[in-house]
C-alpha positions as CSV (number, residue, x, y, z in Angstrom):
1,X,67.7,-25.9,-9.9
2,X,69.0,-29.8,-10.0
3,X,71.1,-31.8,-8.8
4,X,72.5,-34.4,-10.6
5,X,75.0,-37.4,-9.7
6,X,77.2,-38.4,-12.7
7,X,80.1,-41.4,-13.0
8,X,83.7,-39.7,-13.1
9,X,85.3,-42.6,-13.3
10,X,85.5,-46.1,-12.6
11,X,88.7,-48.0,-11.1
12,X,88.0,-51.6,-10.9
13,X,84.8,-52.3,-9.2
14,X,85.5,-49.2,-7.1
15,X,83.2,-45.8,-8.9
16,X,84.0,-42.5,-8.0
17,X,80.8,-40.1,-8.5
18,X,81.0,-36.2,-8.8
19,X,78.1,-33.6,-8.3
20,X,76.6,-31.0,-10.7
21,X,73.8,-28.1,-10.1
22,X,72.2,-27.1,-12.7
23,X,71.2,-23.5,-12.6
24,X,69.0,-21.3,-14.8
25,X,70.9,-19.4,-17.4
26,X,68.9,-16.0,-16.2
27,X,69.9,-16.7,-12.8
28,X,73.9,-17.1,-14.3
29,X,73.3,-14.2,-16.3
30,X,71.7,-11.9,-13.0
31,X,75.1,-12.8,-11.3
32,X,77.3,-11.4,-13.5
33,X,79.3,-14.8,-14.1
34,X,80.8,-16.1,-16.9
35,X,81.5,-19.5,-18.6
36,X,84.8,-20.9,-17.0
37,X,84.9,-18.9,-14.2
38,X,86.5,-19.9,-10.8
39,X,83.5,-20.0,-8.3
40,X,84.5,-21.0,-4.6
41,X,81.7,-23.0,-2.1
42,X,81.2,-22.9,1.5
43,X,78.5,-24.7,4.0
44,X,76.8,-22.8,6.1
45,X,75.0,-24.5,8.4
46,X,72.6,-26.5,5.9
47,X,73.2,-24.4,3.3
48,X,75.5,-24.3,0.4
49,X,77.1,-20.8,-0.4
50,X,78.6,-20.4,-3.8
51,X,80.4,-17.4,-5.0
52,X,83.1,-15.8,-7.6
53,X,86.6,-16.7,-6.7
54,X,87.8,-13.0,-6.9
């Protein structure tokens, strides 16, 4: 797994960054989810939780 920083968009000198992980398609595919889906995130202490918006 990665995590990448990538440019959304610049406004004058001012950028505004997003973030993106990238994870394994087999991992994707072991969950159950699907392209487009709505996935929610929470922090847990140091951790990140990520899981389907059902």
């Amino acid at each position: 797994m990665k995590l990448q920083k990538q440019l959304s968009r610049k406004i004058g000198v001012k950028e505004y960054a997003k973030y993106v992980i990238v994870v394994k398609p087999k991992d994707i595919e072991k969950l159950g989810w699907k392209d487009g889906e709505e996935l929610e995130a929470e922090v847990k202490g140091d951790k990140l939780v990520i899981e389907r918006d059902d």
